[in-house]
N, C-alpha and C positions, 0 to 999 in steps of 0.2 A: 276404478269403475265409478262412472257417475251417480251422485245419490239416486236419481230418477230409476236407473238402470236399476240402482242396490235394492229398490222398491219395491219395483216389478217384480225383479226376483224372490225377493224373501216375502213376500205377500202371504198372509197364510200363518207364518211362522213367530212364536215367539222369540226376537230375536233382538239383537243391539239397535238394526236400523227402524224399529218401531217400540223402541225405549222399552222392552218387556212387555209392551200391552200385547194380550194374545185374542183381544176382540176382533169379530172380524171389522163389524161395523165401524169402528175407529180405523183400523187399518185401510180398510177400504177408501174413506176419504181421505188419511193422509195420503194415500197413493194417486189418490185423485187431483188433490190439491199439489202435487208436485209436479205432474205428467202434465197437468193442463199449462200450469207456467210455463212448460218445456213447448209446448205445440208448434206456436210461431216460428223456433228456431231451430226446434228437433224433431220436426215432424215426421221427416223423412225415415230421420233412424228408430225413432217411437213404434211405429205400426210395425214393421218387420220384428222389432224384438217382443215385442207385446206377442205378436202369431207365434214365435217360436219358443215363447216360454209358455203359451195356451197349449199346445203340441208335445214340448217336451216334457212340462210339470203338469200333465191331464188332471192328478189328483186336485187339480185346485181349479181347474174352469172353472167350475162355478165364481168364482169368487171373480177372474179376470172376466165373464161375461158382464157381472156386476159393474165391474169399472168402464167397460167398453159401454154400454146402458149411460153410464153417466159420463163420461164423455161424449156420447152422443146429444145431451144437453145443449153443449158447449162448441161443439165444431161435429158440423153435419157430413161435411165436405171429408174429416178426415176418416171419419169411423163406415160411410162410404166407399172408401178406397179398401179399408180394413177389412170390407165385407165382400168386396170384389176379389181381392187377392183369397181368401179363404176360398171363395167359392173358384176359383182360375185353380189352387191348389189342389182341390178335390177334383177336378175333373182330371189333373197331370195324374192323380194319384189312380182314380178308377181306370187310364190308360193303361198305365205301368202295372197294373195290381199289385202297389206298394198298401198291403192288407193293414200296417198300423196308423198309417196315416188317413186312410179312407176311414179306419173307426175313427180315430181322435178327432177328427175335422167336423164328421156326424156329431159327434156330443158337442162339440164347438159351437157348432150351428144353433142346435138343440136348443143350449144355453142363452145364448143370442137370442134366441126367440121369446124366451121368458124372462130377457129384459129390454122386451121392446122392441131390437136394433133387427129382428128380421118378423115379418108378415110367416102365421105359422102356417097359411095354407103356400105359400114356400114352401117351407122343408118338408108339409102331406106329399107337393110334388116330385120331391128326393125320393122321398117313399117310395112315391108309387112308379116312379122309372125303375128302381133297385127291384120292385115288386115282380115287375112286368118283364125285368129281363129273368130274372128268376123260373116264372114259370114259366117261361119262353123254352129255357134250358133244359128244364127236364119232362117237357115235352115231348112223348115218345116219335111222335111224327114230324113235329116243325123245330124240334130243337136238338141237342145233343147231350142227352144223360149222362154222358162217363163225364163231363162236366160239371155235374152235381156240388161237389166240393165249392163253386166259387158263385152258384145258386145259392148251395148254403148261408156262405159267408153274409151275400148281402142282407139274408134275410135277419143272420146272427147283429149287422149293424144296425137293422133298424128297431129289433128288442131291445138292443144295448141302448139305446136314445130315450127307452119309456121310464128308466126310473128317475133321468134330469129332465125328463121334459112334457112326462104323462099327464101330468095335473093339468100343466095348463093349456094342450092342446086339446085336453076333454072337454076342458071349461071352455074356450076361444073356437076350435070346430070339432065339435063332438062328432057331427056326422061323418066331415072327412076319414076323422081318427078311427070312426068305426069303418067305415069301408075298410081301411090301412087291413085294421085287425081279421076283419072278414077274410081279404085277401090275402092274409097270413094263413089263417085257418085251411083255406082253400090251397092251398102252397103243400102245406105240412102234411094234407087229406094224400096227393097225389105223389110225394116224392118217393124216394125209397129209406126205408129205414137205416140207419148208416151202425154197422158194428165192428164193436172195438176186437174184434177178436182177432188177435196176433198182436196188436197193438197194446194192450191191458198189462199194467205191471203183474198185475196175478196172471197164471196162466190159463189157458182155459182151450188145452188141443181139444178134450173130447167137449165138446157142445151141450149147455145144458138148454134145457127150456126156459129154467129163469132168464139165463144169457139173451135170448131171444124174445123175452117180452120186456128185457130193457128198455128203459128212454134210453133216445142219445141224446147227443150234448143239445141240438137245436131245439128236442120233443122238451127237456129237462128248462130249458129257460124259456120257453113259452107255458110253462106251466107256473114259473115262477112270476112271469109276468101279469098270467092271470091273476094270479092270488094276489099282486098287489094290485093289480084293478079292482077285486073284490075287495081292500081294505081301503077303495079311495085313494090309490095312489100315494098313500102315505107311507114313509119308510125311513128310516134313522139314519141312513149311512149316507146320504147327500145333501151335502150344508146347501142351505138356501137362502144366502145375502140378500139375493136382489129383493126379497117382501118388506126388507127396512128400508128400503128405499122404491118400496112401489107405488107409493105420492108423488114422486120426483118423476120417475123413469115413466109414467104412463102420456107425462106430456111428449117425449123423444116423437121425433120421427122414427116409423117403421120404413126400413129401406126395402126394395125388390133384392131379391135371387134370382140373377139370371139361372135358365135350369140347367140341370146336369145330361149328359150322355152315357149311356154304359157302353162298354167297347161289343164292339161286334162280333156273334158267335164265332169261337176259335175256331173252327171247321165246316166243312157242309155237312146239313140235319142227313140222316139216314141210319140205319139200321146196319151196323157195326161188327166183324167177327167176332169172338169173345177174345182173342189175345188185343185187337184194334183195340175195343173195348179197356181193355186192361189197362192197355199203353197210354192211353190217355186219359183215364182214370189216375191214374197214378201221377200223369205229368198235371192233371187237376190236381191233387191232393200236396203234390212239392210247392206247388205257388202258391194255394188258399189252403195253410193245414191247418189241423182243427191247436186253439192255441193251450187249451189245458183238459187234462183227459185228470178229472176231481179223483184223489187217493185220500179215499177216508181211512185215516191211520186210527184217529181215537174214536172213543164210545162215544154215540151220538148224544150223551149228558155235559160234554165240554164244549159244545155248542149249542146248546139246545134254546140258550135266550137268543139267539141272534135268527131272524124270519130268514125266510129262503132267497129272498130277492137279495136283502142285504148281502149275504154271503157271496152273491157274483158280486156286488160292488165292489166289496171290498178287496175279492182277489182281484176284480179288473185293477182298481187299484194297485195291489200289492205287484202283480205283472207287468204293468206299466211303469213304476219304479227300478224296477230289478230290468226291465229295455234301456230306460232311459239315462240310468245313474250309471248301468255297467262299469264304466270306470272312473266313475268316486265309488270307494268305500266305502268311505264316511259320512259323503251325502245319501249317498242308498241306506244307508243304518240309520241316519237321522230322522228320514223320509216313511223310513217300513216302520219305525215305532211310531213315527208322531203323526199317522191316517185322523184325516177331520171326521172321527166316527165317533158316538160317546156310549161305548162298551169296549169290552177287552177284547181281542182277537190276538190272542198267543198263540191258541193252539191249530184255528187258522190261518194261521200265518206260515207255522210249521211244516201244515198239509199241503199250503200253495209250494213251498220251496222243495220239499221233498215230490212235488208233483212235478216239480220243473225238473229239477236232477234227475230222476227216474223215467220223466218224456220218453216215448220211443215214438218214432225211430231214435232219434236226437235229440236231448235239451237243445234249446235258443242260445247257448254259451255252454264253452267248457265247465264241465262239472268242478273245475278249481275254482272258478267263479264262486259259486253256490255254498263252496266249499268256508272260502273267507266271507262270506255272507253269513254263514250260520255261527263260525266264530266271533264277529264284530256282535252281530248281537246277545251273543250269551255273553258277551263285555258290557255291553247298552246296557240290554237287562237281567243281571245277574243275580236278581232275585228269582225271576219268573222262567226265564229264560232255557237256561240249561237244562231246569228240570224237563221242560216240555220235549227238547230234544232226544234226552234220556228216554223218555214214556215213547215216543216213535222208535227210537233204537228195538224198545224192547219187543215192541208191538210187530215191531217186520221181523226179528227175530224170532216172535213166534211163531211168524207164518213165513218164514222163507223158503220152506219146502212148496210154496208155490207161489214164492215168487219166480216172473221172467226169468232167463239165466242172465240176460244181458244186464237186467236190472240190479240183479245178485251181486255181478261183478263189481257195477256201480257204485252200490254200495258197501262193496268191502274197500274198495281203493277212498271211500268218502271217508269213510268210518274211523280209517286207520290214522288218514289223513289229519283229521281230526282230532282225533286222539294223541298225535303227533305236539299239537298245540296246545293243550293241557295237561304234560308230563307224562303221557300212555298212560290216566289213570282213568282208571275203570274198575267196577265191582267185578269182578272175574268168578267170584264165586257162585253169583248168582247162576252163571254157566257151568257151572264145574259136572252139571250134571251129563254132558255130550260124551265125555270120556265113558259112560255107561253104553254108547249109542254103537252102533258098529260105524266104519269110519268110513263109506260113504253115505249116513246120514246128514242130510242137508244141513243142521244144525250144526255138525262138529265138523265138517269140512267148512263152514263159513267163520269160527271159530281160528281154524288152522291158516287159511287162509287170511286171515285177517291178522294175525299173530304176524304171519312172514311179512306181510306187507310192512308192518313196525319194525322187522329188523332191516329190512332194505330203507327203512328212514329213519334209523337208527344205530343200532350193533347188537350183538347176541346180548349178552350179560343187562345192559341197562332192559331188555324186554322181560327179560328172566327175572327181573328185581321185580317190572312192575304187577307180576304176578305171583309176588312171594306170599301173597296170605292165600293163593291156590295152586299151590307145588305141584299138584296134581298133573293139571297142564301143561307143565313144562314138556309132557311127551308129545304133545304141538306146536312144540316149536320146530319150526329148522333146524336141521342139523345145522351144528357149531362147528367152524374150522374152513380153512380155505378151499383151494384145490387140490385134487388129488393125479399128482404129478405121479405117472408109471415108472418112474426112474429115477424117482428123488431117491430109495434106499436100493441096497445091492440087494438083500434080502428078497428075495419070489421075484426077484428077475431079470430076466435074460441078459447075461451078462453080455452079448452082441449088439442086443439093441442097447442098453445103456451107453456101450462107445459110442454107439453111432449119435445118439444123443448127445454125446460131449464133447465129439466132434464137430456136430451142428452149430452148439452152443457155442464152440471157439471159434467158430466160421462167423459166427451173429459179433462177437466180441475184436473181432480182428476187420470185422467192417468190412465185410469183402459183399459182394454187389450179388443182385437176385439172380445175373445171369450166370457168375462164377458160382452159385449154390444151385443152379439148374443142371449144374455140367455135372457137380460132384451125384447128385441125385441119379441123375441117368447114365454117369460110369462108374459109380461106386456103389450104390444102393441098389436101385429098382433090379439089375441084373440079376445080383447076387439074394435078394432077399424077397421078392416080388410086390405086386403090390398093396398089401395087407399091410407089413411092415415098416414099408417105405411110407405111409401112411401116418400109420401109430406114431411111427417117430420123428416126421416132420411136424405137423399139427401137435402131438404131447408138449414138444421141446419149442416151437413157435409160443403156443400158447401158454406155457411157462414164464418165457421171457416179457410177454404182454401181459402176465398176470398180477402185477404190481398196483397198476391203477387204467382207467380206463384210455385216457393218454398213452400209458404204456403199451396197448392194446392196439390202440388207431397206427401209431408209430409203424409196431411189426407189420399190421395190413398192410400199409401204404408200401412199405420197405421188400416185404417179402412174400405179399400177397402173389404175387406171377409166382413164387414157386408153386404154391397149394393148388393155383390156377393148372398147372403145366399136369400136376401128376392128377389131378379128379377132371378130368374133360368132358364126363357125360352125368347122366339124374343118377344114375345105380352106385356112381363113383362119389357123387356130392350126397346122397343120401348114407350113404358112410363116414363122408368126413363130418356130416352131422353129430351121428350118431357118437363120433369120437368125441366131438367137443362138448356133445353130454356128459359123456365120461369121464372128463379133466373137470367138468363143474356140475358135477354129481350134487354136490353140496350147495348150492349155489344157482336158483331157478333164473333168477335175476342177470345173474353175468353169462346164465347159459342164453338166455333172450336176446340179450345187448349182442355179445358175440357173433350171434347167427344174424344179427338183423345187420350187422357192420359188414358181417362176407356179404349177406346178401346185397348189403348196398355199394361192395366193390366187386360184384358180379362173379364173387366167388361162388357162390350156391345160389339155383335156381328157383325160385318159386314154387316150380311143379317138385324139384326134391324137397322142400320143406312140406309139401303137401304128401307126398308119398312118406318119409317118414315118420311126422305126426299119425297119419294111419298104420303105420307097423304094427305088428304084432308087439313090440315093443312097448308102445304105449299106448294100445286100446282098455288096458286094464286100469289108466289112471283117468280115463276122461269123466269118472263121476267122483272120482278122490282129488283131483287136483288141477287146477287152473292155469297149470304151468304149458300145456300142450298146448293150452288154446289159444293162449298168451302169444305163443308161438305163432301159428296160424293166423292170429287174427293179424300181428305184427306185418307178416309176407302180404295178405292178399290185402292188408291198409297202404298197404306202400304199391303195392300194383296199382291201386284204386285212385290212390293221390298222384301219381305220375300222371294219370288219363284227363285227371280232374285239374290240374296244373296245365299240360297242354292244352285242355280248350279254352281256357282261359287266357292263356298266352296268344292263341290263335284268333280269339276273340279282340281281343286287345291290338293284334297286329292286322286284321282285318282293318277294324278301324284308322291304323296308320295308314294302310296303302288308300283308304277314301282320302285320307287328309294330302297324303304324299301327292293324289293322282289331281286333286283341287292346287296344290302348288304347281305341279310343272306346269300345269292346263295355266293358271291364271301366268306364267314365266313365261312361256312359249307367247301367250296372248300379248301380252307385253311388248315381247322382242319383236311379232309381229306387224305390231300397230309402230312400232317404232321406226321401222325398215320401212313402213309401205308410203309413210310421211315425208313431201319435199322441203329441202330445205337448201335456202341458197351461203354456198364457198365459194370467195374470192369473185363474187360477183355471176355466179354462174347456176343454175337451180341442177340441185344433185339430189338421186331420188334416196331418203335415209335420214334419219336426225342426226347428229353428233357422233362422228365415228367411238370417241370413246364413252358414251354415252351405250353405241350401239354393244363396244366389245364387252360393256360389265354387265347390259341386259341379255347377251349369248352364255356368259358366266355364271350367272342364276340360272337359265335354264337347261344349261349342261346340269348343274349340279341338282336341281331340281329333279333332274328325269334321273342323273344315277341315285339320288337318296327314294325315289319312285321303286327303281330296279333292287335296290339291295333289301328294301320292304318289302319287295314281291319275294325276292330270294329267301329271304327268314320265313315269312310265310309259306313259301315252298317246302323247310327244311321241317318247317313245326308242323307240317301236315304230313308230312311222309314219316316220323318220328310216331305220331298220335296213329296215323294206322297200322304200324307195329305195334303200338301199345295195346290197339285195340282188338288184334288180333291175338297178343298173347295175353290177355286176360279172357278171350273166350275158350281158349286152350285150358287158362287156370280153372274158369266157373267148371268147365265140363269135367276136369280132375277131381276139384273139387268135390263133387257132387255123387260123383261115380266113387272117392273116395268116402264119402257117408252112408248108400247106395248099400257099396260092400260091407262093413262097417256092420251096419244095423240090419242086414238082411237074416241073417241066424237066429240074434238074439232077438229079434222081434217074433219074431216066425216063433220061437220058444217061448217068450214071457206073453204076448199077448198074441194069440195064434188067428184069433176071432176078428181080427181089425179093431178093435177099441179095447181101453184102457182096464177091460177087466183081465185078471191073469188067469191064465191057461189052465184048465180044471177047475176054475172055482168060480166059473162067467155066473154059473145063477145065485151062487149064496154071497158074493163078494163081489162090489164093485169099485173099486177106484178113480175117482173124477179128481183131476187138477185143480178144479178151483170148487172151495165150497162158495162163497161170494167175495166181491173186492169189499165186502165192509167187514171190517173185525170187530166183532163183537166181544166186547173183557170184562171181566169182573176184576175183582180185586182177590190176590191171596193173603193170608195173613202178614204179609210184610208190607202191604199197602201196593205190590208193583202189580202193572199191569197183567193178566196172566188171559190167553185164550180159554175158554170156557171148554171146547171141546179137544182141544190137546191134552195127549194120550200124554202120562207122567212122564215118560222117559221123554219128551219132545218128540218121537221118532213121527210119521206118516202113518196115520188110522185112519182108515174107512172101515167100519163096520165091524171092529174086531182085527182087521189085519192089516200087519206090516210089510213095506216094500222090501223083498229080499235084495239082495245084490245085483241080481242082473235086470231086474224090474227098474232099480235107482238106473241102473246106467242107461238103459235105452231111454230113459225119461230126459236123463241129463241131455245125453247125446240127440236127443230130439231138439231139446230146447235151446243148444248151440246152432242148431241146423236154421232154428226159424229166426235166431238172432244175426245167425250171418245172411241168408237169403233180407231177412228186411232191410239189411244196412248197406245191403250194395245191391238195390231191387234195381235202381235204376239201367244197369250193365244185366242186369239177369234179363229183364225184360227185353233188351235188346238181342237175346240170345233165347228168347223160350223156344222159336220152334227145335232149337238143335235139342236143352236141355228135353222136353218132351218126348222124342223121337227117340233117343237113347240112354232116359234116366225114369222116369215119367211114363214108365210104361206099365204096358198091362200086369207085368209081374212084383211091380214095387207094392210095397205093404201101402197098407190104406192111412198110416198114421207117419208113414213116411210120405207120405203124399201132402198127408194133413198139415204136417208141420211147413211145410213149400211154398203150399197152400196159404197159409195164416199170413207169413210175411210178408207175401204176394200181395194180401188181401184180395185172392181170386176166389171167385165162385166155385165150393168143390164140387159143384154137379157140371162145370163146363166141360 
């Protein structure tokens, strides 16, 4: 890399190519002084990488605006061009609503203008176009309200620009700025209020009144933006170069901003169904989502010096790191400790990344991401570091019992995860009190669960060790031991089926072919023994032989999966051979998932029978003890989900080929055309045609052009008729689905809360139960110095008002809150299926908190 280039980059940074000085002032001229000697001969390649390190490394605009200011000095012509391409990029971006780019480009701007290199009643004009499409949108007559979401947004970019750029566009056009703010005010008077509710890591089915005189995220940073208006615009967390060099930078030309465009209302204004409504409410909300939904983990004393503005800084900051570093590790960790802020934010930092893993719908990145995020840095800072992580640990622990389910999950696979990279150690004892709890208390099933999770990244014995100063809990662990083969002993059983078992096994061992084990199955088994039998002892003795390693496992499928195929041919027959391969991996949740997910993925078991078994009577009594059912389920309808989500994309992609395909033959044809229709004189004589061989290799190309044309069409034919199969049997699965929850929860709801809401049944007026008391936790300290919630009940268990969730209360809760975790994470496929789901799940007799939970993920209105 060129030193010029090494420059740019590390700007900012204490580092080798600025000999340790960590001024900016120094740095900023060395960087000046080498980029300008570059201009003449690198100018070309200068501007483009200057943009995409302003873009990619946002933490430090300020500092590149600075240098662009003073390169502006120096060459008008180029910082000109510089300011033309930003603003050409932001309009690509407002097209496309590529949402991180329209912000970064805004504070780009922003910066620019406070040193000099743009006119600030420019960017008021940015303003006030983002302004005006805004309230255009949620305009109840002339615009389209389910749009809201991308109203919002604009308005969220132009708060986001007042803490780099508010001083000086108060001072330079105070008026304009105030219109801006007016027209904000006036914005925020007429929207609708946006609530988190389905969406909130804590959970919150029954509605409270606090819930609803919340801020949201847009009401919550206009208020922060007020208060730093009322302190003068002053604020700690945005370094401000350009003022040591505003002697210099005032002489710059100020260049124009050509203006921007917002793109055109996505639809025609009018007055909406409420599912219309919804549909494109939501298909708002997938393109402009809201980008951190703030999870106050600790007591508001570990932040209490840092102002309120500061705090979005510095997670825009922190967010913006963790987009752009994604894959450096080591740049992201170098980056997240060393923010140009001059106070500590650890425990800030904490809340931003545990906000991000817990996101719902989605985090922005797999939660493995996040995962080596939070390890790199308790490496960085292993003074400060760990412990903070530890105090969130303990802090969602205290309140898991209402937490999300989906978020639960999150965090037990994080947790374990974790833990995984620091020898499973852990104070265990500090838990040891959950073995008091009855065992579907939220706190000892997250316990249990988290346990198992360490032996699947690990082995019995080494987990067992790492809980040797609380023996206690060993009784949470998994069972120890492999599979439970029906036929490994002669002892309790059937001495018939064992042959037939070992005659299978000699049939597997003598390498004889799927169809010579078909023949034996249907002239020697199924006749004689029916099939229950034929059953038990094909799948026992299969899944034996595959139980060595998971290789060992794929081998049998691939080998002798058409038998299992031949004898389960329908859901009554595959919801049995489920149930078998429960039974061989009893012990073993992990190999029972893997197993099921590998038939289902050689079309040995159908989706709707993993659906119908998970709801058996079988295992409705573990869906508030254990995670393994839904592990299940979520596994079947993820892989329904991504088959659909893969074909439009492939289709999408091959769409595109046949434009391209149908541009080649057209311009091949046009060619051989123009070539035939031109005279040309042979042997003295005018012959209508150019070069006969000339003509035959221009016929050449557009044979072949028109068959790669046909065979793009044909792929896209074959991906489109594949994708409406898919589509139709995932509306098959939602309505299963659904109808299997439906059933499920219709008794026990009717029983524990018979009144529609969350108080239980006889005790509506002296007892109430609400899911969330608020998303902040409030702690004190116990004598061991750990965090401890103030109003948890000693044993951890769920208190409102004196009383505890009994057994069947915990499960309809649970069971709700998998409902509204699966309905949000596959809304987009629900929505295209509400009027069916409505019509025959959604009805007038469904419990109102089965509704509710639908409701939430949906984020629909429940009085629609």
């Amino acid at each position: 890399m060129s030193s010029w280039k090494s420059l740019l980059l590390r700007l900012g940074e204490k580092c080798p190519e600025y000999a340790g000085n960590a001024d900016f002032k120094d740095q900023i001229e060395a960087c000046y002084s080498a980029v300008r000697r570059e201009l003449e001969h690198s100018g070309d390649d200068i501007f483009p990488f200057l943009l995409q390190c302003a873009e990619q490394l946002p933490h430090k605009i300020p500092l590149y605006g600075t240098l662009v200011g003073l390169l502006n000095l120096e060459n008008e012509e180029f910082v000109a061009k510089l300011v033309e391409n930003a603003q050409i990029n932001l309009q690509d971006a407002l097209e496309t609503g590529k949402c991180n780019k329209i912000r970064i480009l805004m504070r780009f701007l922003t910066v620019l203008m406070c040193s000099k290199v743009i006119q600030p009643s420019a960017l008021v004009v940015i303003f006030e176009c983002l302004l005006s499409s805004s309230a255009t949108t949620v305009d109840e007559e002339k615009g389209i309200p389910s749009w809201q979401a991308r109203a919002d947004f604009y308005i969220t970019c132009i708060l986001s620009c007042l803490p780099w750029g508010g001083a000086e566009l108060v001072e330079q056009v105070p008026e304009e700025i105030e219109r801006v703010m007016v027209g904000v005010e006036a914005y925020l008077s007429i929207r609708k209020r946006v609530s988190d509710a389905g969406f909130s890591v804590f959970e919150d089915i029954e509605e409270t009144n606090n819930a609803v005189n919340e801020k949201d995220f847009l009401e919550d940073l206009w208020s922060r933006v007020q208060d730093l208006s009322s302190r003068e615009w002053k604020l700690d967390s945005v370094p401000r170069p350009h003022l040591s060099f505003e002697a210099q930078l005032v002489a710059g030309k100020s260049h124009d901003l050509a203006p921007v465009s917002c793109p055109e209302q996505p639809g025609p204004s009018g007055v909406l169904s409420g599912i219309a409504f919804g549909r494109q409410k939501h298909e708002a909300e997938l393109k402009y989502p809201q980008r951190i939904r703030r999870l106050n983990i600790f007591p508001s004393n570990k932040t209490e010096d840092i102002q309120p503005i500061d705090r979005f800084v510095v997670e825009e900051y922190l967010l913006d790191v963790l987009l752009f570093l994604n894959g450096c590790r080591k740049e992201c960790t170098s980056y997240m400790v060393g923010l140009p802020v001059p106070f500590r934010y650890e425990y800030l930092m904490a809340e931003t990344i545990f906000s991000q893993l817990l996101l719902l719908p989605q985090p922005p990145f797999k939660p493995t991401y996040y995962t080596l995020v939070i390890i790199d840095l308790c490496k960085a800072l292993p003074g400060a570091f760990p412990a903070v992580v530890a105090g969130a640990v303990r802090a969602l622990f205290d309140k898991i019992a209402d937490l999300d389910m989906e978020c639960r999950t999150r965090l037990i696979l994080w947790f374990s995860h974790h833990l995984s990279n620091f020898q499973f150690i852990w104070p265990w004892e500090e838990w040891a009190h959950v073995l008091d709890l009855p065992k579907w208390a939220p706190q000892r099933v997250f316990v249990q669960e988290v346990l198992e999770r360490e032996v699947r990244l690990s082995y019995w014995d080494k987990i067992k060790q790492s809980i040797e100063n609380t023996p206690a809990l060993e009784e949470l662990l998994p069972p120890r031991g492999g599979p439970q083969f029906k036929y490994s002993e002669e002892d309790g059983t059937d001495p018939t089926e064992r042959a037939l078992s070992v005659e299978l096994k000699d049939m597997v061992k003598g390498r004889k072919s799927a169809r010579e084990m078909i023949s034996w199955v249907e002239e020697n088994v199924f006749p004689a023994h029916g099939f229950d039998i034929t059953l038990r002892v094909v799948v026992q003795t299969l899944l034996d032989i595959g139980s060595k390693s998971f290789t060992h496992l794929i081998t049998v499928l691939e080998r002798y999966g058409q038998v299992i195929a031949k004898i389960c041919t329908d859901d009554d027959q595959q919801v049995k051979l489920i149930s078998e391969v429960s039974s061989y991996w009893q012990n073993s949740a992990q190999m029972t998932a893997i197993s099921i997910d590998r038939m289902m993925s050689y079309r040995l078991i159908s989706n709707l029978a993993i659906v119908r078994w998970v709801f058996s009577s079988s295992n409705l009594d573990r869906f508030h003890v254990s995670d393994s059912p839904w592990e299940i389920l979520r596994n079947a309808v993820s892989k329904t989900y991504n088959r659909i989500s893969d074909l439009r994309k492939e289709i999408s992609s091959l769409e595109r080929s046949v434009v391209l395909a149908e541009e080649a033959a057209s311009r091949a044809r046009d060619q051989l055309d123009s070539a035939e229709s031109k005279l040309s004189i042979m042997d003295g004589e005018p012959v209508l045609g150019e070069n006969p061989v000339r003509i035959k290799r221009l016929k050449s190309y557009a044979e072949k052009a028109k068959e790669e044309e046909v065979s793009v069409r044909e792929s896209l034919e074959a991906k489109e008729a594949l994708l409406a199969r898919a589509v139709d049997e995932i509306k098959v699965l939602i309505l299963s689905l659904y109808k299997g929850f439906l059933t499920a929860l219709a008794e026990p709801l009717n029983d524990a809360f018979r009144d529609g809401t969350l108080r239980p049944s006889g005790q509506a007026d002296e007892m109430n139960i609400d899911l969330e008391d608020s998303s902040v936790m409030d702690l004190d300290k116990d004598d061991g110095g750990r965090p401890k919630k103030s109003y948890s009940h000693p044993n951890g268990s769920r208190e409102i008002n004196g009383y505890n969730l009994d057994g069947k209360q915990q499960w309809c809760l649970s069971t709700l809150g998998y409902l509204k975790a699966f309905t949000r994470q596959y809304a987009s496929e629900i929505w295209q299926n509400i009027e069916k789901l409505d019509a025959e799940v959604l009805t007038e007799d469904a419990h109102p908190l089965f509704r509710k939970a639908i409701y939430c993920g949906l984020r629909r209105p429940l009085d629609e």
